[in-house]
N, C-alpha and C positions, 0 to 999 in steps of 0.2 A: 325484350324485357320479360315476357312471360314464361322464356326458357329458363331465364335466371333464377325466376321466382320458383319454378319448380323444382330446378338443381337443387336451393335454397332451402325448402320444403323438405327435399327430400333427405337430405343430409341432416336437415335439425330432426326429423322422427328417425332416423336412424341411432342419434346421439341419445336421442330418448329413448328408446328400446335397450340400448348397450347399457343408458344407466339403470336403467327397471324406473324410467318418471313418466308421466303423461304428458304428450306434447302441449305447449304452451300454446294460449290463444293469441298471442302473436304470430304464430306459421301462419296464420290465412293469409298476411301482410294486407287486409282488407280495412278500410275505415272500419272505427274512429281506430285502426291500430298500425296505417302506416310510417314508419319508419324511414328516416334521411338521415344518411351521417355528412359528416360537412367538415374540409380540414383547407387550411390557407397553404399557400406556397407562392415563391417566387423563381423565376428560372435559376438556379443555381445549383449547382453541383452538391451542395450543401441542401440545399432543402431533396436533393434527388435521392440519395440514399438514406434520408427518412422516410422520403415516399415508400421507397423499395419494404421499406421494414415493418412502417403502419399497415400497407395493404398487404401485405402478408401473415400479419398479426389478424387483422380484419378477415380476413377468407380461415383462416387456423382457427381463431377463437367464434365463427359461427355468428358474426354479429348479422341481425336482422336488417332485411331492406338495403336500399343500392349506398352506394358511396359515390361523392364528389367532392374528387380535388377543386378547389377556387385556383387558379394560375396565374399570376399577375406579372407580367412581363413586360417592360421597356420595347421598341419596334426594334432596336436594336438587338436585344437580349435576343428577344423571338426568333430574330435570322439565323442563329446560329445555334438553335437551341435543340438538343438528340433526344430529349426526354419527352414527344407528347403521349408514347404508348403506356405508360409507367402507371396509369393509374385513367380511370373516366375522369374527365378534365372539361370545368368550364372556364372559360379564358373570362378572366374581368379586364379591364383597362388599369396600369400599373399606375400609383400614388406615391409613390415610394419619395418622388420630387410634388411637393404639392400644386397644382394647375394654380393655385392665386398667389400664397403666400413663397413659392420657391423652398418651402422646408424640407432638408432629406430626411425622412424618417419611412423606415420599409415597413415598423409597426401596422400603421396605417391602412396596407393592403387588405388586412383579416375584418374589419367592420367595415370597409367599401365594396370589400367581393361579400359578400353575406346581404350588401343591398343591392348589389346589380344582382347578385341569383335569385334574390326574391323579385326582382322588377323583371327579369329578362326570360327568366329560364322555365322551361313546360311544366318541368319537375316538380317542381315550386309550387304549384299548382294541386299538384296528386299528392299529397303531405299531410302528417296528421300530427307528428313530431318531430321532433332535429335531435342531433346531438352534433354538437359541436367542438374537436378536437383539435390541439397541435399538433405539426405533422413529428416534433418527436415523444411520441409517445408511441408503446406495445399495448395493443386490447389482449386482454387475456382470456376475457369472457365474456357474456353475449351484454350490451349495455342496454337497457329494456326500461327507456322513462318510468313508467306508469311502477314497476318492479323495483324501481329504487325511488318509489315514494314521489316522481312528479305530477302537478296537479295543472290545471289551467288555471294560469295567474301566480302559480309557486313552481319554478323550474325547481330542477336541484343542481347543486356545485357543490366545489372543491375547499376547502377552506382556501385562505390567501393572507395572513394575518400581518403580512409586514406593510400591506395597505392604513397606515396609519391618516392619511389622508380624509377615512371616512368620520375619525372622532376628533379632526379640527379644521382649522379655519378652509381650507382648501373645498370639503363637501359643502362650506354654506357659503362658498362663492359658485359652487358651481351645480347644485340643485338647491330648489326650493322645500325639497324634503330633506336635509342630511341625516335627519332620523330613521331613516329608510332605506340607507347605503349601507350594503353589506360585502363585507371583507372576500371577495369569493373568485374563482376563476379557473383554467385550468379545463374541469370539465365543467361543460354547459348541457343540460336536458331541459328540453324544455316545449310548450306546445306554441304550433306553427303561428297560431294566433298572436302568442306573447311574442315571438319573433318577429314579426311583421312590425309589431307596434315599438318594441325597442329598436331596433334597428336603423333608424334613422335617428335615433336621439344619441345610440353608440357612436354614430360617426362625427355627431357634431358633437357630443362629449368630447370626446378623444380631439379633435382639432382645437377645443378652447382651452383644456389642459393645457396643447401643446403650446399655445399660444402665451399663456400664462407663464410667463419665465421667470415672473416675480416670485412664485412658488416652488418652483424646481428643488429647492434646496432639500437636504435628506430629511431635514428636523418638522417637514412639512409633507413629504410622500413618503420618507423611507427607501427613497431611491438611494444607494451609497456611491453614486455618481453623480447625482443631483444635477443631469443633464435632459429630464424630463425623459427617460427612455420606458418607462413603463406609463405614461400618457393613457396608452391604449385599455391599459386595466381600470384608470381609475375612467375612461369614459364608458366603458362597460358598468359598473357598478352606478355611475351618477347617472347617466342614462337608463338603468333602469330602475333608478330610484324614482326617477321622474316619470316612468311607466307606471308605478306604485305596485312594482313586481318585488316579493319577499321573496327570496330563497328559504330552501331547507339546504342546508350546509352539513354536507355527511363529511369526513374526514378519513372515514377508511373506506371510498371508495380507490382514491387513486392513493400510491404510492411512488417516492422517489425512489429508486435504486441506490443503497448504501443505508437506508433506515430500515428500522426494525419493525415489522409488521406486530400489529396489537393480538394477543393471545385469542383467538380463535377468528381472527377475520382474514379472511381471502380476499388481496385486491383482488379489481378486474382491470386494474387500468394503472399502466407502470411511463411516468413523464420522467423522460432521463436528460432533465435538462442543469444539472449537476454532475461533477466528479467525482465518479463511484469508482471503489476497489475490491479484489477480495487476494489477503495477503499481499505480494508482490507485484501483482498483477492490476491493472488501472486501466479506466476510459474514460475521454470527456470529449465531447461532440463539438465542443470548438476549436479540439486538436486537429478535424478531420473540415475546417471549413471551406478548402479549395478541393477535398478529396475526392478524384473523377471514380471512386471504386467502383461505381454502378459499370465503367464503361472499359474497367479492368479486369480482363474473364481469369487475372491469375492473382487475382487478392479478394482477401477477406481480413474482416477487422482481427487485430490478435486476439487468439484463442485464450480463452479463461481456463480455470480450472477445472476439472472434472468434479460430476459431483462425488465420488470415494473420495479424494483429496479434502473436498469441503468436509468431508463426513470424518474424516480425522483430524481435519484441523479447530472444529468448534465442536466441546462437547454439546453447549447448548442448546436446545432443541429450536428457541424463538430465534437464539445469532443464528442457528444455522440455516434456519428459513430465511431469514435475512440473504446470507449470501449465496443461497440458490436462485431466490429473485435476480440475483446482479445479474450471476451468470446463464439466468433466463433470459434475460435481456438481450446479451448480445449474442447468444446462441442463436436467439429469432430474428434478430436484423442479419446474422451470418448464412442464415437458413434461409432466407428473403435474397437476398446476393444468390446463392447457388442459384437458387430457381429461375433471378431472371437473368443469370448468367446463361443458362440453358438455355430460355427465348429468346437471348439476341443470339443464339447457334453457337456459340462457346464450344470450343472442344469441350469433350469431359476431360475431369478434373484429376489429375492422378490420384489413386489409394493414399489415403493415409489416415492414420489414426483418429485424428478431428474428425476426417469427413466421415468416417466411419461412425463414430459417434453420432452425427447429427442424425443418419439415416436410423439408427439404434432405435428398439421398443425402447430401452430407459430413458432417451428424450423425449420420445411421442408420450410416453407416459410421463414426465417432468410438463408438459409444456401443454398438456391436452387443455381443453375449453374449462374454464373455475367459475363453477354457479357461485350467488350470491350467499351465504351461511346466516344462520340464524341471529348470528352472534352482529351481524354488518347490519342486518336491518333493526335489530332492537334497540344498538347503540344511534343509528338512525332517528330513531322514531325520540327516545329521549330525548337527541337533540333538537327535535325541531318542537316539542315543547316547552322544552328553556329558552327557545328560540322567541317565541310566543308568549310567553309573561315576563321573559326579562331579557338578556343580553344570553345568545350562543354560546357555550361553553369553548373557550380559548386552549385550542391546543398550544403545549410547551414550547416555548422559541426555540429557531435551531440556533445550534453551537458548534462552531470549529475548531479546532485542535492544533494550534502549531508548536513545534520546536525549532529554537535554533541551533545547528553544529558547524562546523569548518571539513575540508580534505584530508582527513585523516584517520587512520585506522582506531586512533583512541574514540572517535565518533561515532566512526562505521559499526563497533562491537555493541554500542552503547544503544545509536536507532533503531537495532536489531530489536534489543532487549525491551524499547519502550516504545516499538510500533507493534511487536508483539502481545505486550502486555493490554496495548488500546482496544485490539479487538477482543482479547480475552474478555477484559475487563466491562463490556456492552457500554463502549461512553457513546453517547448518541454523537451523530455528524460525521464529519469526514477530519484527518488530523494530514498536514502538511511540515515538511520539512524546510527549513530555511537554512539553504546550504551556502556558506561564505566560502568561498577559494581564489583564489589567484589564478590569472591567465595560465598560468606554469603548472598551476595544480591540478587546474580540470583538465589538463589535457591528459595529464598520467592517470586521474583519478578510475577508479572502475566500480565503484558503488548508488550508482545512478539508480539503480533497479531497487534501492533497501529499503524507500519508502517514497509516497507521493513528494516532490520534489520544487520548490521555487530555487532559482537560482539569484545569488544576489553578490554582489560585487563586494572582496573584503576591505574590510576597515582595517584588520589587526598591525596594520603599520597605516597608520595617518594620512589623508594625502599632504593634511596641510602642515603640519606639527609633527611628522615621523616619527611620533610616539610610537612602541612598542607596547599594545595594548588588545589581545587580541578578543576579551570580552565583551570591548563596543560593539561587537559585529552582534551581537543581540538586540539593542535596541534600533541599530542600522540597519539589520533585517527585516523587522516588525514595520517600521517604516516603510522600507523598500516593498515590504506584503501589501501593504495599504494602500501603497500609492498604486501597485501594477495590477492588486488582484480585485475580480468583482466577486462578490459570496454575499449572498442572502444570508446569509447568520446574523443572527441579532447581539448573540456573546462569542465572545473570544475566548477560550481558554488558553492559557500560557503557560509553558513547562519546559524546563530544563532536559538536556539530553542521560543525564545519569538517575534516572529517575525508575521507575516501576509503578504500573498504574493498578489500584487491585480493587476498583469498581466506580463506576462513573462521578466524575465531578459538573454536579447541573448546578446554575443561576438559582431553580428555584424549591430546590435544597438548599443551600446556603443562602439564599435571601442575597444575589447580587442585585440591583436595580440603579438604572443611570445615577450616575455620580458617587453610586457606592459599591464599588469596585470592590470582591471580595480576596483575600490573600490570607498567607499564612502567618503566625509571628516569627520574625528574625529578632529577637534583642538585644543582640551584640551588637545591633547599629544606631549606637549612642550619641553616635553626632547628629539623631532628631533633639535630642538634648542640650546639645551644647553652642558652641559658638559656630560649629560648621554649619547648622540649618540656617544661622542669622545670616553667615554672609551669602549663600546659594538662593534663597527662598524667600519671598515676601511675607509667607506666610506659614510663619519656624513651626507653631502654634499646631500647624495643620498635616506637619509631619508625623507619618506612621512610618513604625520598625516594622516591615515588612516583607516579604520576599518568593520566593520558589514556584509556587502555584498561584498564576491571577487568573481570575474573575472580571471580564470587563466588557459594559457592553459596547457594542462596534461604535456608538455617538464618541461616546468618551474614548474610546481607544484612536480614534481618528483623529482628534484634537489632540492628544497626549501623547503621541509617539513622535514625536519632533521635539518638544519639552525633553523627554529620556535622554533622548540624545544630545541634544545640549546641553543637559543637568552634566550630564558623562562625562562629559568634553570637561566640562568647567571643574566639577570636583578632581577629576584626573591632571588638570594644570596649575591645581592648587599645592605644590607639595611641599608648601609650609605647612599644610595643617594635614599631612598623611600620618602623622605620628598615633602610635596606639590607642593614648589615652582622650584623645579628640574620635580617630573613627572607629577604635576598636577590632583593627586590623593587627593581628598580631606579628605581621611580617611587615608593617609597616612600610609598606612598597605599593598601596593607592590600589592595591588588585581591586578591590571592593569599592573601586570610584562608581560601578555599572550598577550597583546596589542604591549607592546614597542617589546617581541621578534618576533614580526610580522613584523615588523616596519627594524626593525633594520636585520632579516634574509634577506627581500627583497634587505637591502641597500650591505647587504654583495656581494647578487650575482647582484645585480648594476640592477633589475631591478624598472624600473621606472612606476608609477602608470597613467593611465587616471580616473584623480577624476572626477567623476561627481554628482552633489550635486539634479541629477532630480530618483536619484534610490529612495532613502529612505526615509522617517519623522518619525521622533515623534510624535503619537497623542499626542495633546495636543500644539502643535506649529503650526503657524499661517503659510498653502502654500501659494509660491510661483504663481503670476497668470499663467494658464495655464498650468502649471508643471502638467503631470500626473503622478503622485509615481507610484514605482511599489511593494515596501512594508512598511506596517507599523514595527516599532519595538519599542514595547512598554514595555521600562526598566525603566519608570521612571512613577511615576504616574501622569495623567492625571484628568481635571476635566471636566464635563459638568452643568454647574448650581452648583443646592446640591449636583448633583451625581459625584461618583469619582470613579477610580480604579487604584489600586497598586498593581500590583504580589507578590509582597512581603508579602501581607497580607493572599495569596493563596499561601503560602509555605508549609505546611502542611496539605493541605485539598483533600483527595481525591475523583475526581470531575470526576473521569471516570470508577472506580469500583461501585459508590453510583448512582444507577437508578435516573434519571432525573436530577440529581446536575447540577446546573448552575451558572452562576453570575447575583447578581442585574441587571436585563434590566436596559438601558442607557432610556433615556426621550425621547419621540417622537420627530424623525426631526420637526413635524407641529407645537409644543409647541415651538421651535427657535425664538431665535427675530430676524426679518429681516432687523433693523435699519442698522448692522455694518457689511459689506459683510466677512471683516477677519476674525471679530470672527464666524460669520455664518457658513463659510467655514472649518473655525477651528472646530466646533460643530462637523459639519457634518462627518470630518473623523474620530473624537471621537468615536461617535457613530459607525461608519460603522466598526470600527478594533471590539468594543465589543459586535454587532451583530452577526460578523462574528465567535467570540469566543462561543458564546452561540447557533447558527449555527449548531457549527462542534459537540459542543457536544452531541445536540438533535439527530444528525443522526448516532453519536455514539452510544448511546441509544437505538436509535431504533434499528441498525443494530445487536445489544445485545440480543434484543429481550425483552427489559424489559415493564413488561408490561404496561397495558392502567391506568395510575394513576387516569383518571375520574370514569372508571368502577369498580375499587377497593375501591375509598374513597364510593361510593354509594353503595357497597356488605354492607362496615364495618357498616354504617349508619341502613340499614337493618336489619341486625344481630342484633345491638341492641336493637333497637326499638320492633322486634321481640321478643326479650328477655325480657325486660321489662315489655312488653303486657302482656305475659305466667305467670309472674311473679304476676302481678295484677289480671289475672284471679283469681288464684289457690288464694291469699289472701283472694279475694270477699266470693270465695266458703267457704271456712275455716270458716270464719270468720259469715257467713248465720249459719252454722253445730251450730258452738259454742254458737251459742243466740238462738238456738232451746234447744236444752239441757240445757240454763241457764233458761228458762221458765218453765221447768219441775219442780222445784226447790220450797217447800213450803213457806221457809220462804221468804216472802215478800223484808223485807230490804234488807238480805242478798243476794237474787236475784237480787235488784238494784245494790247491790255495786260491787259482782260480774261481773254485765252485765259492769256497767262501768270500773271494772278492765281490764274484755276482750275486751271492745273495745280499752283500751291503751295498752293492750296486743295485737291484731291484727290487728294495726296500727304499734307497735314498730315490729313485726314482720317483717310486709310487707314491712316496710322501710330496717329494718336489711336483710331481705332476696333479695329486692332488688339490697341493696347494693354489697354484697355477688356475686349476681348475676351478675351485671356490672362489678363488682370488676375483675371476674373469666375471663369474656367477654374481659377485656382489658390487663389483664398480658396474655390471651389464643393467642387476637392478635397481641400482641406485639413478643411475643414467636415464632410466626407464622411469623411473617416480619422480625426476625431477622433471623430466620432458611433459610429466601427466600435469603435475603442479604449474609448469608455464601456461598445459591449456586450460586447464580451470581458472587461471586468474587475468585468462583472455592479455596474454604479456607479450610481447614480440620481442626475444633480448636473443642474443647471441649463446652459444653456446657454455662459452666460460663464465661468463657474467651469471647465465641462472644458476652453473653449478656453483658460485662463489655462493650467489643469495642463498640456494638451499643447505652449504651446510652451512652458513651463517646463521641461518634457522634451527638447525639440529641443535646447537651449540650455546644460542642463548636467547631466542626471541621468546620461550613460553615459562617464565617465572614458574619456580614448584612453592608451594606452602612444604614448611617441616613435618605437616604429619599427614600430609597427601601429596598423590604422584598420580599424571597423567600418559595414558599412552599415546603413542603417537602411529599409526595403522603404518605397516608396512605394505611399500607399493612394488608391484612388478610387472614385466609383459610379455609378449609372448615371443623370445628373444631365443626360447629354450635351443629352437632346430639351429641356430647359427652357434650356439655354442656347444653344441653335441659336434657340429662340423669342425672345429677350431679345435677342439680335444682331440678327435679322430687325426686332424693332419699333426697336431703334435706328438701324438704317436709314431706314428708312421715314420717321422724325422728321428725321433731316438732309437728305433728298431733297426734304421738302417744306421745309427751314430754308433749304437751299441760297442760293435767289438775296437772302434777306433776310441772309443773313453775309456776302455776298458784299462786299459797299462796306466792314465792317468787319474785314476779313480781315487787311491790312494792317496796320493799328493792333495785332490778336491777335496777330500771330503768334508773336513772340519769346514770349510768357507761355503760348502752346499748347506749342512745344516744348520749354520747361523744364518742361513738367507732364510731358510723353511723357516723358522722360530718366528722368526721376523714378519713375515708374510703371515703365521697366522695368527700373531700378535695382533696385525692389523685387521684379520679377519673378525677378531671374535671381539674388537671396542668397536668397530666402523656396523658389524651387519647385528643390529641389537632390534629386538621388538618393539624395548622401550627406551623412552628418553633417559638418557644418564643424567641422575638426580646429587651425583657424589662432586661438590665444588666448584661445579661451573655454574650450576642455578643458582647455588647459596650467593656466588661471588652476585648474580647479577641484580636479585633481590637488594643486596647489600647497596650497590651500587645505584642502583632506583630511587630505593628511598632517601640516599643523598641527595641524589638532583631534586 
């Protein structure tokens, strides 16, 4: 122990010299300033590779004083269990099945080992503070009670505010104080003293909660499972209410991974007990709950972005801090695996780019030990005297993000655009896709990776009614989200897939709050008006025109997602009353049944909407002054001048599997006319929704890896030319040979007319060999870009079948606007040396053919150069840089907007 303490010693004055600070009077690790950290586990493969990543974070970030795992294991588990080196380990007796009652709850083990280490353990003993963590959580920096403001009799913690439990009936059945239960959890600092004295009231809290079934419900904990699985927090809090212990509640000590750190605070302490992203790229730790990686010496979690990547994909300085933390995160639990991959004697690892990175100064320097900032304790100290005269200041609920789409590339272009826009746009939380397809569909599908992902079974054909209606599969989603996903989020947000987000939509901005769900106005849907609200809705009175963008918190979205879908269903089987002037459906065909059972589920459970008309626009409509939208949603086509776009016409094109695919660029803002500020204005958001579209694609693409289309049309260019060159040589040469040997020749005339046969003989040649030659060059690189295109869009099809798809592609998949034209990058490979061979042996074969064509030369010729013509006829429509914009696009446009 006293080697430890000295390593310990010696490494924290070292880190203080490196930064120019004075060592802190915590290095002596002496009373009153020693230090215990303390984290739960149970044997599982799952709790093992958190261990691996906390005590690596733990030894990295310098934290003071020893660490002990609590271990809690079944005699079963224990036998068979690889992990006892992973960490200093005190074994408690496992709870997990309760000794009296039979209840499984694993909860349980973290305030039963907390009181056998205080009743059993020597350590226990030598103690002057605790800190008390989960085992998924990264320390980043040193966590120092007394330095982050705790006192004896005022630990400090984490806020926890979905603990709703402590402001009703549930705290005044289960302390005598409920005035004194604080919302808190997560991290615990605290002194050993206060430890000792809660600790036994924590574990019989946590047992009588659990006990308590009569309460489970969410409207009474906030559990959104209402299965009593958070028991354990709320007997931390009523246990130490009943100690008459207050917290100080800091809020920027610890952070989740995927929220946005507060302008000048530096967590120390990162709980990744959420699903975080940064772009394409994603991790949630219950992905990984059987995951043996610990005892896998050839894996590590997938590798995140690098930070250059981060650093051009957010300009802003607070997101991009944001997602440096993510990919701090798992860079330290990947860092944590090498290391103990190496103590259980692992080969080393082969070179590669990652692992090169992790060894990198620019990680050591990303991930080094983060003192506390001036900014973290002021905001600290604040708090705990609001704490103090009134009620703790309540940080913002979280909120989650979902859409729903289907199997299709009219989707895939569009998630691109509006998962792109989410991170731009700083919406706090995480956003998920709710993707509907058919068994048939996801097996072809290839757009898994375009955004965080549920997958949900489609409706768009009925099971029970065969309806052809593929827009139920939204509120059949949203359902299906609720019933399978667990999420701490308090608000829902909900958004359409053709949308553009162009700065956060919060609850408490728009003033959302139980039962008043916030949305946008739709007023075309006048059947709240008329006879269709009487026969769907008990409550016509209570119907809002509604739509695009909700607001809703998880209470109410839980109850009302079942109503949607049965409102659906019934408006959709009503099609006496689909007619215009009843729903306002112009096409009269009930598409908008998905709308009214929106409308009309809300009015069932009587909640009432705050419209507000500054969330949303249509480009192509004239804003409001001063209104800042917060998204475009572009269902209707819009124009700028000549230029226009309609999704509709990109219903079939796909625009995220085809390298570079884009849409017609919108006209420069500079070319605007500044005479009419509405329409200017109007322009302008035009433009910025189909920038932003062509945007997300570009960095789709690149993140693809697809390559540099400058340096490729400039290979194919080369090659040619290259090719042609060789081809003129070798004719020159030929063609010297044959008018030497036609000199040798006595007779006179027949000499002339020969030489002049051979010079149209080795001119038809050189042209014919030419052609041949280009000819070979352009089916080689076409062959070559279509083979490149099968493995970008990860395809396995046969050979004729890709080459049908791709030029089916050349020909009509990418719509042109009339007064814009896209290119399309010319692809080639490195095929040059087999067609330099194939020109050379076709040489060689007319060299020695030569004087046997020669008598029939005459007779060919005309049917030679109607082949040449032909051949480069094909040459110069087939090898184009750009897409041919002359009748084939017009026709397909035309044909679009039919359907």
């Amino acid at each position: 122990m006293m080697e430890k303490k000295a390593i310990l010693i010696l490494l924290v004055l070292t880190l203080s010299l490196i930064s120019g600070q004075e060592p802190k009077k915590f290095e002596t690790l002496k009373a009153p300033y020693r230090i215990h950290t303390l984290f739960s586990v149970e044997c599982q493969n799952y709790f093992d590779w958190q261990t691996v990543g906390l005590m690596h974070s733990y030894r990295k970030a310098q934290q003071p004083g020893p660490i002990t795992r609590l271990l809690s294991c079944t005699d079963e588990e224990r036998k068979n269990y690889r992990g006892m080196e992973l960490a200093p380990t005190f074994e408690v007796p496992s709870m997990s099945r309760h000794p009296k009652t039979g209840d499984w709850y694993p909860a349980i083990n973290k305030p039963a080992g907390v009181v056998h280490w205080l009743k059993y353990s020597k350590e226990a003993q030598n103690v002057d503070w605790v800190v008390i963590l989960d085992a998924d959580m990264i320390i980043r920096g040193p966590i120092v009670p007394w330095e982050i403001g705790a006192e004896k009799g005022r630990p400090v913690s984490a806020y926890y505010g979905y603990l709703v439990g402590c402001d009703n009936v549930l705290a005044k059945l289960h302390t005598k104080h409920p005035e004194l239960c604080d919302k808190v959890g997560g991290l615990l600092a605290m002194h050993i003293d206060d430890l000792q004295a809660l600790a036994p009231l924590w574990l019989s809290k946590t047992e009588e909660v659990r006990e308590d079934k009569a309460h489970w419900a969410t409207n009474y904990t906030g559990d959104i499972y209402g299965t009593g699985w958070i028991s354990e927090m709320y007997g931390y809090s009523f246990g130490a209410a009943e100690a008459r212990l207050r917290h100080k509640i800091n809020d920027n000590l610890m952070i989740y991974p995927g929220y946005i750190p507060r302008e000048g605070v530096e967590p120390i302490l990162m709980h990744y007990g959420l699903p975080f992203n940064v772009g394409n790229w994603s991790f949630s730790k219950l992905e990984h709950h059987n995951d043996d990686i610990v005892y896998n010496c050839s894996r590590l979690f997938l590798e995140p972005p690098y930070p250059r990547e981060i650093a051009q994909m957010e300009p802003d300085r607070n997101k991009r801090r944001a997602l440096f933390l993510n990919i701090e995160c798992i860079n330290t639990l990947n860092e944590g695996l090498l290391l103990q991959h190496a103590a259980f004697g692992c080969p080393k690892p082969k070179w590669s780019k990652y692992l090169s990175f992790l060894k990198s100064k620019t990680f050591a320097e990303l991930s080094r030990p983060k003192p506390l900032t001036s900014q973290s304790r002021q905001m600290m100290e604040v708090g705990i005297h609001k704490e103090v005269d009134n009620e703790p200041e309540k940080p913002h609920p979280k909120i989650h993000t979902i859409f729903s789409t289907e199997c299709s590339p009219y989707f895939d272009w569009q998630t691109v655009g509006l998962v792109h826009s989410f991170y731009k746009s700083g919406q706090p939380g995480n956003i998920t896709r709710l993707l509907s397809c058919t068994e048939e569909d996801l097996r072809q599908y290839k757009g898994h990776d375009l955004a965080p992902t549920h997958y949900v079974p489609s409706m768009s054909r009925h099971p029970l009614t065969g309806d052809w209606y593929p827009a139920i599969n939204k509120p059949a989603a949203v359902l299906h989200w609720m019933n399978h996903v667990k999420t701490d989020a308090e608000y829902i947000v909900i958004l359409d897939a053709d949308m553009i987000m162009r700065g956060p939509i919060t609850p408490w901005e728009f003033n959302a709050a139980r039962g008043h769900p916030v949305s946008t106005p739709y007023d075309y849907l006048i059947g709240c008006d008329n006879v269709l609200a009487k026969l769907h809705t008990r409550h016509p009175e209570a119907c809002d025109k509604v739509g695009g963008v909700i607001i809703m918190h998880v209470d109410d979205l839980r109850k009302f997602a079942l109503q949607w879908l049965h409102k659906t269903v019934e408006v959709r089987l009503d099609r006496s009353h689909w007619s215009k002037n009843i729903t306002g459906d112009v096409y009269e065909a009930g598409w908008i049944s998905e709308m009214y059972g929106y409308s009309f589920g809300a009015a069932e459970l009587n909640l009432r909407h705050v419209i507000s008309g500054e969330i949303l626009i249509y480009p192509g409509y004239v804003p409001a002054p001063g209104v800042k939208y917060r998204v475009f949603h572009y269902g209707l086509e819009y124009r700028v001048g000549n230029w226009s776009f309609d999704k509709a016409n990109w219903r079939h094109v796909d625009l995220v599997n085809k390298c570079w695919a884009k849409f017609p660029d919108p006209p420069d803002p500079s070319s605007l006319d500044q005479s009419d500020n509405d329409s200017l204005q109007r322009d302008l958001l035009s433009i910025e929704c189909a920038t932003t579209l062509n945007e997300a694609l570009r960095i789709h693409h690149e993140r693809r890896k697809c390559p540099d289309p400058n340096s490729i049309s400039t290979t194919n260019q080369d090659t040619a030319n290259e090719t042609r060159t060789n081809a003129e040589t070798r004719a020159n040469d030929d063609e010297s040979r044959t008018n030497a040997e036609t000199r040798t020749n006595d007779d006179e005339s027949r000499t002339n007319a020969e030489t002049r046969t051979n010079d149209d003989e080795t001119r038809t040649n050189d042209d014919e060999t030419r052609i041949d030659a280009e000819t070979r060059t352009d089916a080689e690189t076409r062959t070559s870009a279509e083979a490149r295109m099968a493995v970008e869009t990860t395809t396995s099809r046969k050979f004729g079948k890709v080459d049908n798809d791709a030029q089916g592609l050349r020909r009509d998949d990418v719509p042109k606007n009339n007064s814009q034209q896209s290119s399309q990058p010319d692809m080639s490979n490195g095929t040059f040396s087999s067609m330099r061979f194939w020109i050379m042996a076709l040489w060689a074969v007319s060299i020695f053919a030569f004087l046997g064509v020669m008598s029939v030369m005459l007779k060919g010729r005309k049917g030679l150069k109607k082949r040449g013509k032909g051949y480069k006829s094909k040459r110069r429509t087939s090898y184009s840089g750009f897409w041919d914009t002359n009748g084939q696009d017009n026709r397909h446009i035309r044909s679009a907007e039919t359907a």
